[in-house]
C-alpha positions in Angstrom: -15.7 -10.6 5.4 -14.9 -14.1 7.2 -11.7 -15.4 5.9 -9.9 -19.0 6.5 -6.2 -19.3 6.4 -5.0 -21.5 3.9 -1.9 -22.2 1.4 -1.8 -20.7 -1.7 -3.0 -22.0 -4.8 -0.9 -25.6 -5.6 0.5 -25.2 -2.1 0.2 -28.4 -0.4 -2.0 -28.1 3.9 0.4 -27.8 6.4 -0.2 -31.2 7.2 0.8 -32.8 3.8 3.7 -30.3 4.4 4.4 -32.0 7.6 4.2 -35.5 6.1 6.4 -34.5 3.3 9.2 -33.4 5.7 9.0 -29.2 5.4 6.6 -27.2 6.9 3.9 -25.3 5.2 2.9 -21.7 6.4 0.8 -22.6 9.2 3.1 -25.5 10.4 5.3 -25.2 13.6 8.4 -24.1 13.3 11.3 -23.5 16.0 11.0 -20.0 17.4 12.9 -17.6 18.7 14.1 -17.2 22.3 10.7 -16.2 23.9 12.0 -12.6 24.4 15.4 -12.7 25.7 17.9 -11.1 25.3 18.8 -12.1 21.9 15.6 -11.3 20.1 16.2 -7.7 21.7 19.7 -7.8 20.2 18.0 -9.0 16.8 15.4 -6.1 17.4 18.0 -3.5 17.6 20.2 -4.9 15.2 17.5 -4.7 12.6 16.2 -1.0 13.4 19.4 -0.3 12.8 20.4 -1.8 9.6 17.4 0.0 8.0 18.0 3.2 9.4 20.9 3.3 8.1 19.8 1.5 4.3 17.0 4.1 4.4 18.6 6.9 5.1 20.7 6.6 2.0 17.9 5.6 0.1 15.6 8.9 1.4 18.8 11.6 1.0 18.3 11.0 -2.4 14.7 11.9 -2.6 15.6 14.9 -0.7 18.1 16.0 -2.8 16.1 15.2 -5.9 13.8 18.1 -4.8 16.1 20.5 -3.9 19.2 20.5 -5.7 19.1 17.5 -8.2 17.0 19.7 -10.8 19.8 22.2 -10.8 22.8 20.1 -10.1 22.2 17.2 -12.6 19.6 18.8 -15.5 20.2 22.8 -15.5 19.2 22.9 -19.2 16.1 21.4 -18.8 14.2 24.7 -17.0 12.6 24.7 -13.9 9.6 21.7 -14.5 11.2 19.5 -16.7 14.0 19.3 -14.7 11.8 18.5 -11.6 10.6 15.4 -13.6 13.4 14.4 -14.9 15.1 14.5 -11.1 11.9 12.1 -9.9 12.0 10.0 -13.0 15.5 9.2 -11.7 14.1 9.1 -8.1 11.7 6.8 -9.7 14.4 4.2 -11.3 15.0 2.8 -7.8 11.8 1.6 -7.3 12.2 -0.6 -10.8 15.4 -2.0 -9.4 13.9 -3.2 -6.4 11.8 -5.9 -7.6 15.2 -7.3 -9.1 17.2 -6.7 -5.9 14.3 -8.7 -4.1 14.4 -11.5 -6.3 18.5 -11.9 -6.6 19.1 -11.0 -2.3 15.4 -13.2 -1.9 17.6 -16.2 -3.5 20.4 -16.4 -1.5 18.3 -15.0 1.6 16.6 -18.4 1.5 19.7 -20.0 0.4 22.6 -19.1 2.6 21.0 -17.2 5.1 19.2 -14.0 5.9 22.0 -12.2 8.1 25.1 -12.6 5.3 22.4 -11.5 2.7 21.7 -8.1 4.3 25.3 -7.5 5.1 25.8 -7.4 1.3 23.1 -4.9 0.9 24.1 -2.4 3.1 27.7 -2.5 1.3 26.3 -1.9 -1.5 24.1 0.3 -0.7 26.5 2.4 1.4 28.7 2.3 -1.6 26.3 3.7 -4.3 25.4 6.3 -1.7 29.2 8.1 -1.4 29.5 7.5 -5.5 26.8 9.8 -5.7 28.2 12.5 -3.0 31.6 12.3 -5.0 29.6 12.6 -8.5 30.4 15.8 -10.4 27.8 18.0 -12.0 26.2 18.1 -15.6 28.2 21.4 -15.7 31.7 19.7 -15.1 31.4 16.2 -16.8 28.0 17.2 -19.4 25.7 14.4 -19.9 27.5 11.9 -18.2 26.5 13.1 -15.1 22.8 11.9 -15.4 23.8 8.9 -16.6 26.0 7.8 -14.1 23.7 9.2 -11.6 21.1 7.0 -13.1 23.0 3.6 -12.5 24.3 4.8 -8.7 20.0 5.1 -8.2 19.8 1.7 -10.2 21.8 0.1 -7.7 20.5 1.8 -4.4 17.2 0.5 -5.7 18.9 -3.1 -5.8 20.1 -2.8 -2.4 17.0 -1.8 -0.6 15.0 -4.7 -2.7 16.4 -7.2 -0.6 17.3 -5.3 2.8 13.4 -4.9 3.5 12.4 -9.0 3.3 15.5 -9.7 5.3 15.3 -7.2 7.9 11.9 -8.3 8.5 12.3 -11.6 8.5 15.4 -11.4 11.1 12.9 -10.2 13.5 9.6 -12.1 12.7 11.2 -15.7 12.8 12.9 -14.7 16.4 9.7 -13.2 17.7 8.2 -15.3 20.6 4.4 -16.2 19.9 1.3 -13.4 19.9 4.3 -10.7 19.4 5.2 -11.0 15.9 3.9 -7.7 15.0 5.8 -6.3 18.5 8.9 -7.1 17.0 8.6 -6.6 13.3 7.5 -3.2 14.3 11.2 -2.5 15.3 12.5 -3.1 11.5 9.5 -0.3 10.3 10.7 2.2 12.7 14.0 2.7 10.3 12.5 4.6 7.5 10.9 7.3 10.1 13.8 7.4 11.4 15.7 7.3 8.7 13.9 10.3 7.2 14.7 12.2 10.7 18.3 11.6 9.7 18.1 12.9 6.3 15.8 16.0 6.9 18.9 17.0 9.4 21.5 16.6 7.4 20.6 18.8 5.1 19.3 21.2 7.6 22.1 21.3 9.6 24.1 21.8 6.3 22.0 24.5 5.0 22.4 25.9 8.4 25.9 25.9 8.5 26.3 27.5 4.8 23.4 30.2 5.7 22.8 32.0 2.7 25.3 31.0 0.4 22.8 28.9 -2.2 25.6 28.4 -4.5 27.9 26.9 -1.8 25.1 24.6 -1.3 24.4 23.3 -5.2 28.1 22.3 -5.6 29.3 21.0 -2.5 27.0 21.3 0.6 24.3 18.9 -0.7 27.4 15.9 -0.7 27.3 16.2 3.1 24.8 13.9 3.5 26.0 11.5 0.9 29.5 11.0 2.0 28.1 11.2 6.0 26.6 7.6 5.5 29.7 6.1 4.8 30.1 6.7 8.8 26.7 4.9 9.0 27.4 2.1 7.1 30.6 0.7 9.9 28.3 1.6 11.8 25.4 -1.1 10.5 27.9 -3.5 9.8 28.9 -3.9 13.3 25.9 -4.4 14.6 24.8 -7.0 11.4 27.8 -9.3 12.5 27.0 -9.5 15.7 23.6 -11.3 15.9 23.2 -15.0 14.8 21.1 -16.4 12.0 17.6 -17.3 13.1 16.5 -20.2 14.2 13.7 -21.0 11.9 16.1 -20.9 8.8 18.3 -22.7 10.6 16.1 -25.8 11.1 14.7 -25.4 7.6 18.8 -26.2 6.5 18.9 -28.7 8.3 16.0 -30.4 6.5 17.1 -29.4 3.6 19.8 -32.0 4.0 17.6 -34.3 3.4 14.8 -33.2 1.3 15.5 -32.7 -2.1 12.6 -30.7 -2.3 13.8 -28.0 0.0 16.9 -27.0 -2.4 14.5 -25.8 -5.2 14.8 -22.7 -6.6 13.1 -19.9 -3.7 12.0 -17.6 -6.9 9.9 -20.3 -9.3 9.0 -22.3 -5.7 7.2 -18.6 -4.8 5.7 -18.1 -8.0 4.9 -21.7 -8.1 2.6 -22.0 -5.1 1.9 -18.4 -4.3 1.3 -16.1 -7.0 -1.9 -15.2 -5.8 -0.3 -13.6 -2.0 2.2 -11.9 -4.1 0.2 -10.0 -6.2 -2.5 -9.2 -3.6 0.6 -7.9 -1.2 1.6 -6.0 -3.6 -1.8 -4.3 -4.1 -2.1 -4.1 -0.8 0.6 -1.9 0.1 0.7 -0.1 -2.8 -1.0 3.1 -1.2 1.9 2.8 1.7 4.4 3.4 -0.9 2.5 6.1 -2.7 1.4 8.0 0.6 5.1 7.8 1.9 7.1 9.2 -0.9 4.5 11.5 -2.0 4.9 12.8 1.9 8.3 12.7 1.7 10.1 13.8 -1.7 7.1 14.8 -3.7 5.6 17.2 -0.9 9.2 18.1 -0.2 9.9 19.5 -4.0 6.0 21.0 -4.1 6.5 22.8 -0.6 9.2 24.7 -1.8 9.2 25.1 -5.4 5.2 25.5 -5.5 3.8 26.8 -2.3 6.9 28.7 -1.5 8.1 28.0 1.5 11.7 28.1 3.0 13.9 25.0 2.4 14.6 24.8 6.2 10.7 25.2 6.6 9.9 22.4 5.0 12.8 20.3 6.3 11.8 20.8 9.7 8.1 19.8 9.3 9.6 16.7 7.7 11.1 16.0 10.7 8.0 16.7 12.6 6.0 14.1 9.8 8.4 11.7 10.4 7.8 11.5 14.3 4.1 11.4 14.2 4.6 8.5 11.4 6.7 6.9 13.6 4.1 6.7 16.3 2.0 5.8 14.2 3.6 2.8 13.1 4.3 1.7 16.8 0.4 2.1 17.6 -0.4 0.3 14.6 2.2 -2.6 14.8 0.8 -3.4 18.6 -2.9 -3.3 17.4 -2.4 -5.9 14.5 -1.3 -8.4 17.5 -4.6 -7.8 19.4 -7.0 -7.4 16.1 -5.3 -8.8 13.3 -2.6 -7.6 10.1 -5.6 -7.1 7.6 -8.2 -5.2 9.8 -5.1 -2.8 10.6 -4.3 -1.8 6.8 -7.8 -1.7 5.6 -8.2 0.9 8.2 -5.4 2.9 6.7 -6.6 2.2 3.2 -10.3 3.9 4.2 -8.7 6.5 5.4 -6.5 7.6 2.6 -9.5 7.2 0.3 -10.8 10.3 1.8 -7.7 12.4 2.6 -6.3 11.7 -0.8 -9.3 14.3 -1.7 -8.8 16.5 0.5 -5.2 16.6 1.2 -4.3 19.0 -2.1 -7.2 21.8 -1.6 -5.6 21.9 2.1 -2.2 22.5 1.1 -3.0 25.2 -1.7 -4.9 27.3 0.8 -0.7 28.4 1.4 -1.1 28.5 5.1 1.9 26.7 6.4 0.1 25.2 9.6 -1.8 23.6 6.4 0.9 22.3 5.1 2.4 20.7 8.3 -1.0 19.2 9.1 -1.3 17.9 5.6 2.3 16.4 5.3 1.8 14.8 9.1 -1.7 13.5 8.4 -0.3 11.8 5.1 2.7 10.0 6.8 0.2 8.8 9.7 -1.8 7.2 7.6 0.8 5.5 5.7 2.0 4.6 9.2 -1.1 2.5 9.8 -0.4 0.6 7.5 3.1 0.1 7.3 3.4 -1.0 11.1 1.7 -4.3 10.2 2.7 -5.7 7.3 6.2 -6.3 8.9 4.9 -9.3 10.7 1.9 -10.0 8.0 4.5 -10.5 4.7 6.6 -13.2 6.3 3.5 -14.7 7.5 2.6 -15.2 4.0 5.5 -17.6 3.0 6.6 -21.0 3.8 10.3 -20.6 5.1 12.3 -22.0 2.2 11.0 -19.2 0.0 10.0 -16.6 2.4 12.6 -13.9 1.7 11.9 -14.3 -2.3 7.7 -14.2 -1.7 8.1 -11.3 1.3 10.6 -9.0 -0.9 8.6 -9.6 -4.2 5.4 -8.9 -2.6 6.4 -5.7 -1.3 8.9 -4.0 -3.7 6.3 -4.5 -6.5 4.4 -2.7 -4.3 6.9 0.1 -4.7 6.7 -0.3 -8.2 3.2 0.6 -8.2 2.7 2.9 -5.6 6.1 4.3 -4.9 7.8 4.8 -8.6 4.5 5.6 -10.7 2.3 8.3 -8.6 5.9 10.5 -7.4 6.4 10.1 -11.6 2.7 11.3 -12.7 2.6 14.3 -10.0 4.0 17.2 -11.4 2.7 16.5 -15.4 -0.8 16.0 -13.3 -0.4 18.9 -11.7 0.4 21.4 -14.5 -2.6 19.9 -16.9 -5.4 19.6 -14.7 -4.6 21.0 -11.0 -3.4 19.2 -8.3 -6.8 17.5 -7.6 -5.8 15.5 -10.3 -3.1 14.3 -7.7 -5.6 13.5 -5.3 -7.8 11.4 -7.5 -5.1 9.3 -8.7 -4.1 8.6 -4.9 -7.7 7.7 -4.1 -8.0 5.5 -7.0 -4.8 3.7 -5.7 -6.3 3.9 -1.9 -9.4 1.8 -3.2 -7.4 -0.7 -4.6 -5.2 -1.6 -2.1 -8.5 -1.9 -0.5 -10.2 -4.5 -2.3 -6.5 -5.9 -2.3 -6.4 -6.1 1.7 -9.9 -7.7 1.6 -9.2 -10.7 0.0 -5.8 -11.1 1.8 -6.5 -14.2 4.9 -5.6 -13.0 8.1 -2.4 -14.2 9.2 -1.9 -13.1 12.9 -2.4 -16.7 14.3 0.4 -18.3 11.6 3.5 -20.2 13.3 6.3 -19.3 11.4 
């Protein structure tokens, strides 16, 4: 399928663009520093920053298959309180679209570095609120409740730390090496999930067999050890400069009335149509990740069987092969193209959404590592790209809005909904049923990713 790269529907050429003072996606911009110094600084900076956002984001989904169903809904029983812990798990992913439109705004406003060092405060904030949080059994239903607006507003947070992470390190990226450098950004939740599989290994490690030393106090470990994190990101956030391309579209701005619209309508405005296909698109990435992550997490153990430390190990082991595989994938999407890249990974989660269940309930636990590396692979095919292909998208003085929007209703879709629907799946008709419903999503990310233009070739 031969596609042409054009502006979105209403979304004046790039030369009209040029005419009219601002530039349109495909018109030149200042880049970066060619791959200096300073766009390894960004690079780093930005790994960083989402390390650390992800990691507080991912302890959660941990704990909300190990110790969440116990901690927070103990009279629920053993299933319902599994849902109910995911349904929370699952509240995140509805604040995200609102994070990414409110952090989008003044990402495209005032500038994409003091935008995402307001996300990781808050972030890191909601994160040690929830490690101090008591349990239903001391403060009774208040504990869900409150526990329900700390996920609220780590879902808020990590709406716009994505777009603005992403963006730090496409608009400094030098020419034919976009997808180089966004790749550094993607490597955070891999590593990210490293981080969070430790800490509560190491913890459980520590305690050894003392379960109920671990349900009241050992699980807050990980919570209240991101506060450490968090100076930690913040350093490294005020350190690098804003980039270049926003600063030139600023300066415009000055003088074109047109450039000190609204980011949120101008996005809608011009480019509903790249929105809503992005978010398509990636759906399966979001899906294939956390059902990888927290939903294989909870089914490993509560299901199949297996050890806590088991399973937290070969998460450790998924999450390095994932990170390889976003690496491979991110340098291939600057030789072939974004698009080619993810449709690959789409085709191939069609067919190991299938088979990925019947392999896991054979109860072999060299099944179950394959199974759980094989998913985050394949999620890191896709994921490596679309880094660089997002921003490509969107003109710069809406770019953080369209970029966040596009990809957190992608985690409405594929990251809130399936993690949801698993378990009630599950207990009526097997977990095949799980399998279908991730194929289903596979195909139309799919056809989503097909009518995507490639983007590779864009000047930001």
């Amino acid at each position: 399928m031969t596609t042409v790269s054009t502006p979105g529907a209403g979304e004046p050429s790039a030369e009209q663009a040029v005419e009219a003072g601002h530039p349109g996606p495909t018109a030149t911009a200042p880049t970066g520093n060619g791959g200096g110094p300073g766009i390894r600084r960004v690079a780093i900076a930005s790994c960083i920053g989402t390390t650390i956002e992800f990691y507080d984001f991912f302890i959660y989904g941990t704990a909300a298959a190990l110790v969440f169903p116990t901690v927070f809904f103990p009279a629920l029983g053993a299933t319902a309180g599994t849902v109910a812990s995911f349904a929370t798990f699952a509240v995140a992913f509805v604040a995200r679209p609102v994070g990414a439109m409110l952090f989008g705004h003044f990402g495209d406003r005032i500038g994409r570095k003091k935008t995402l060092v307001s996300t990781l405060l808050l972030m890191g904030i909601a994160t040690l609120l929830i490690g101090l949080l008591p349990g239903a059994d001391t403060i009774g239903v208040a504990a869900p409740v409150i526990l329900v607006l700390l996920r609220f507003a780590q879902g808020f947070a990590v709406g716009g730390e994505w777009a603005g992470a992403t963006l730090l390190t496409a608009e400094y990226a030098p020419p034919g090496k976009r997808g180089l450098y966004a790749m550094f950004p993607q490597l955070g939740p891999a590593l990210a999930f490293i981080l969070s599989c430790s800490t509560f290994l190491i913890t459980g490690a520590v305690l050894g067999d003392a379960n109920d030393a671990f349900l009241t106090w050992g699980w807050r470990v990980p919570f209240l050890f991101s506060i450490v994190l968090v100076g930690i990101g913040l350093y490294m956030r005020l350190a690098i400069e804003e980039t270049p391309v926003f600063q030139a579209n600023q300066a415009k701005a000055k003088t074109d009335p047109e450039l000190r619209t609204l980011p949120f309508l101008d996005a809608w405005r011009f480019q509903t149509k790249e929105i809503l296909l992005s978010a398509g698109a990636l759906a399966t990435l979001f899906a294939f990740f956390y059902m990888g992550t927290a939903f294989l997490t909870s089914y490993g153990t509560s299901t199949l069987g297996f050890s806590r430390p088991f399973v937290l190990v070969v998460g450790i082991i998924a999450a390095i092969v994932f990170g390889v595989a976003i690496i491979v994938s991110a340098l291939y999407s600057d030789r072939i193209g974004r698009r080619k890249v993810i449709m690959i990974s789409c085709g191939l989660a069609v067919v190991w959404a299938l088979a990925l269940f019947p392999l896991l309930d054979s109860g072999s636990p060299v099944a179950f590592v394959i199974g759980v590396c094989i998913t985050l692979a394949i999620f890191g095919i896709a994921y490596g790209p679309c880094g660089a292909l997002l921003p490509e998208m969107f003109q710069t003085r809406y770019r953080y809005t369209g970029a966040g929007l596009g990809y957190n209703l992608a985690g409405v879709l594929g990251g809130a909904i399936p993690p949801l629907l698993a378990a009630p799946l599950a207990a009526s008709f097997g977990s095949i049923a799980i399998g279908i419903m991730l194929a289903g999503l596979a195909v139309l990310s799919f056809v989503c990713t097909a009518a995507l233009v490639e983007t590779r070739d864009r000047a930001l």
